[in-house]
C-alpha distance (Angstrom), angle and dihedral (degrees) to the residues before:
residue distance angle dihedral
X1 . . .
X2 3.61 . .
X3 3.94 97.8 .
X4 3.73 80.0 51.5
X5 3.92 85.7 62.5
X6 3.65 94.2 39.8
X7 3.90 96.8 47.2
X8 4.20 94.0 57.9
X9 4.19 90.1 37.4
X10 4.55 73.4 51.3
X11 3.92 89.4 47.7
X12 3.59 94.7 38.3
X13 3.55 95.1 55.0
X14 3.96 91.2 43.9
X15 4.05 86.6 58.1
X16 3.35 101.7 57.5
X17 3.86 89.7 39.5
X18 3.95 86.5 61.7
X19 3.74 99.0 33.7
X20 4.16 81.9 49.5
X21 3.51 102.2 43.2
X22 4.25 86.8 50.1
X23 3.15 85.7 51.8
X24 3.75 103.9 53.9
X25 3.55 85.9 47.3
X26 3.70 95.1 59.9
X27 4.06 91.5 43.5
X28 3.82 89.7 46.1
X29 4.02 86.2 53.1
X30 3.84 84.6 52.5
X31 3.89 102.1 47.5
X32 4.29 84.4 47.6
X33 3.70 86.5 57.5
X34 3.64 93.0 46.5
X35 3.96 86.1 41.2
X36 3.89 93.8 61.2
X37 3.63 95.4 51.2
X38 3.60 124.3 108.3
X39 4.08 95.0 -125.4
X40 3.78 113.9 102.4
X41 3.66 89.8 -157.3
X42 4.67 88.6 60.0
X43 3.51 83.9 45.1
X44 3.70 97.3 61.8
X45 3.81 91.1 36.8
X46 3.84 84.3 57.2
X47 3.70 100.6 43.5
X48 4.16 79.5 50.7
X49 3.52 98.7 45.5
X50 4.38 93.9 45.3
X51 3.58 79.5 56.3
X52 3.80 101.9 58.4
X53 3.62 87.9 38.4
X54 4.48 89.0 57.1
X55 3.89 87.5 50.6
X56 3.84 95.5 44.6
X57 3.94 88.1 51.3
X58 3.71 88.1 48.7
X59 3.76 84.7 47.9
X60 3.36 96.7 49.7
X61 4.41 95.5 44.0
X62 3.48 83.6 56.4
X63 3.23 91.0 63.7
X64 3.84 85.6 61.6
X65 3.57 87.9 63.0
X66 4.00 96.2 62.0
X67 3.73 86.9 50.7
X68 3.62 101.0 61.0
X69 4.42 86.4 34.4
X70 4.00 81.1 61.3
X71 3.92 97.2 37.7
X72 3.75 92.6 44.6
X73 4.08 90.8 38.4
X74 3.91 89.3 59.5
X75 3.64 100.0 36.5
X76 4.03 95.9 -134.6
């Protein structure tokens, strides 16, 4: 029962990992596009926005962390 519990909190946590990390790709694709352009003010929105992205990808391999604490903690 409760590596039943810990398995979908495991594939939970690997969900949002892909859904997030396909999703920082696709923002990171943005903010380059907005990068190259000549206007100072995309530029800045782009060196702002590739720096939420870094954080949300540390954020989000954190995660990865708590998943092998639980997997480890059970021994499963």
């Amino acid at each position: 029962m409760e590596s039943d519990i810990i398995k979908l909190i495991t594939y939970g946590i690997r969900f949002v990992q892909a859904i997030a990390g396909a999703y920082a790709a696709f923002k990171i694709s943005t903010y380059a596009i907005g990068y190259m352009t000549k206007n100072q003010r995309k530029i800045e929105e782009a060196k702002d926005g590739m720096k939420n992205v870094a954080i949300g990808v540390v954020v989000v391999a954190g995660c990865e962390a708590a998943v092998q604490w639980l997997q480890k903690g059970i021994h499963f």
